[in-house]
C-alpha positions as CSV (number, residue, x, y, z in Angstrom):
1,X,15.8,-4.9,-22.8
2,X,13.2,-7.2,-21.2
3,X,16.0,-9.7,-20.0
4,X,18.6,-6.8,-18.9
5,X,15.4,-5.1,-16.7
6,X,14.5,-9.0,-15.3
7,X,18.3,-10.3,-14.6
8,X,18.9,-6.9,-13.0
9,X,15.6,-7.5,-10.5
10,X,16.7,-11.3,-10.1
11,X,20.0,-10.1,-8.6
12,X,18.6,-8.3,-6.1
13,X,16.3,-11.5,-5.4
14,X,12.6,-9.5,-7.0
15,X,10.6,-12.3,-7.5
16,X,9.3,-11.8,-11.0
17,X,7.4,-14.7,-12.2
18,X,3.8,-12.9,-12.1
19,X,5.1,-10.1,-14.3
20,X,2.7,-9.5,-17.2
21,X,3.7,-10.4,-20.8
22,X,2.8,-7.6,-23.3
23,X,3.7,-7.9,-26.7
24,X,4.1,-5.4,-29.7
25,X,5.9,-3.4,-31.6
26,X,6.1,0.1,-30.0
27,X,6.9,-1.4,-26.3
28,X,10.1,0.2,-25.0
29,X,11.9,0.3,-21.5
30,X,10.3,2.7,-19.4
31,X,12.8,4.8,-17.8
32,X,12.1,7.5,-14.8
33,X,14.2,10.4,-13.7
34,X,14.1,12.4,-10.5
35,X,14.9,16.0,-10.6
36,X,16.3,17.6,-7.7
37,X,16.9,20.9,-6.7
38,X,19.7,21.7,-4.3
39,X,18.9,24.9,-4.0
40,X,15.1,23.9,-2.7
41,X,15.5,20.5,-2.0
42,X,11.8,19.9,-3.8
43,X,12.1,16.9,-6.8
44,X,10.5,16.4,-10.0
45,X,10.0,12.8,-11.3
46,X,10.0,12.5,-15.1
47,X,8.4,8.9,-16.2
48,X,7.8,7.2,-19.4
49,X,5.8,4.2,-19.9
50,X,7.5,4.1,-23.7
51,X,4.5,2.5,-25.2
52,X,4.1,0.0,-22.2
53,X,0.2,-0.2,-20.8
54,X,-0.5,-0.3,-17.5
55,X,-1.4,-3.4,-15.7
56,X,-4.4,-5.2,-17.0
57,X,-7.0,-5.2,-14.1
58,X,-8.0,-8.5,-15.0
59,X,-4.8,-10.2,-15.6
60,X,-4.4,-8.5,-11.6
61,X,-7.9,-10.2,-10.5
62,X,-6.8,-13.5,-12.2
63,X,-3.4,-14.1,-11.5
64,X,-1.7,-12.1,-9.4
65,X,-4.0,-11.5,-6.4
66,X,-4.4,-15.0,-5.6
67,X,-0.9,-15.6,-5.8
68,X,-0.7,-12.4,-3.0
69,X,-3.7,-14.4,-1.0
70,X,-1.6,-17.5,-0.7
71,X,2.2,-16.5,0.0
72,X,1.8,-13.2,1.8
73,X,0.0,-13.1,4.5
74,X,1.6,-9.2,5.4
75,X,1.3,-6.9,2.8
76,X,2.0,-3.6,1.7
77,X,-0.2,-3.6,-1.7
78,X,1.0,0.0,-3.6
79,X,-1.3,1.5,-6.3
80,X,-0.2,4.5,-9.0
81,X,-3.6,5.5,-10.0
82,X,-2.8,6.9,-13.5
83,X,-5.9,4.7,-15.2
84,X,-8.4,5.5,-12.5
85,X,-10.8,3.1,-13.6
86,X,-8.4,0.3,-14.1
87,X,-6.7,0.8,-10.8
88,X,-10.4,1.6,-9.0
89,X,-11.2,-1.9,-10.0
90,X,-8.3,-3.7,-9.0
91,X,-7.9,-1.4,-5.5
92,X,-11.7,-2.8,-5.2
93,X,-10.5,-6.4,-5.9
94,X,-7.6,-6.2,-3.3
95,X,-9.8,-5.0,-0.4
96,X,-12.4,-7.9,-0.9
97,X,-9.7,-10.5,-1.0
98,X,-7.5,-8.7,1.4
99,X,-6.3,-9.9,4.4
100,X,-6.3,-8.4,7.9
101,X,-2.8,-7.6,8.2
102,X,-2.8,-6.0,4.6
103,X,-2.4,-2.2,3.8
104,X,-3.6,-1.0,0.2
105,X,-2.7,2.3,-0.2
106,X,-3.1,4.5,-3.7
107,X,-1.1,7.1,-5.4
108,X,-3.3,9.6,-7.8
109,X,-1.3,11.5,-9.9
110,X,-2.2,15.3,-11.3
C-alpha cells in the first residue's frame, strides 16, 4: 500500500522524501470520502487515519521545517488541527522559523 500511495504522488511530481516512516502492525491506508448532496449541494468528508498517527511534532521541528526554511522561500504551510497540542506546537514552531512571504493557516475540526 505504502509504495502504490508514493508511486501514485511521484507521478504527479509530490516530492516525498520528508514523509515520516511509521512502523507497526495495525497501520493501514487512510482513505477519505466526500459526500455530496445534489439536492443541497452541502458535502460531508468521511476520513480514516486506519491506525496511522498523526505527524510527530518533533519529527516536524527536526526535519521537515528546516527543509521548508531552505527550499521555499513562498509558502502556504496548511495545518488539520485534530491533535491540538501536537499541531499547537508545530503551528508555534513554523511562525518562529517562518519566513515573511509565508502563510500558516490552521484547520480545527469539531
Amino acid at each position: 500500500a505504502v509504495a502504490f500511495a508514493l508511486d501514485s504522488l511521484h507521478a504527479y511530481n509530490v516530492r516525498t522524501e520528508r514523509h515520516e516512516r511509521v512502523q507497526g502492525e495495525a497501520i493501514g491506508m487512510p482513505t477519505s470520502m466526500i459526500l455530496s448532496s445534489r439536492a443541497t449541494g452541502s458535502r460531508t468528508i468521511v476520513s480514516s487515519r486506519r491506525g496511522l498517527r498523526e505527524l510527530c511534532a518533533e519529527y516536524f521541528s527536526r526535519e521537515v521545517l528546516p527543509a521548508l526554511v531552505r527550499e521555499h522561500p513562498v509558502l502556504w504551510l496548511h495545518f488539520e488541527g485534530r491533535e491540538p497540542g501536537s499541531v499547537a506546537r508545530m503551528v508555534a514552531e513554523a511562525d518562529r522559523a517562518r519566513l515573511a512571504a509565508w502563510r500558516l493557516s490552521v484547520e480545527v475540526e469539531k
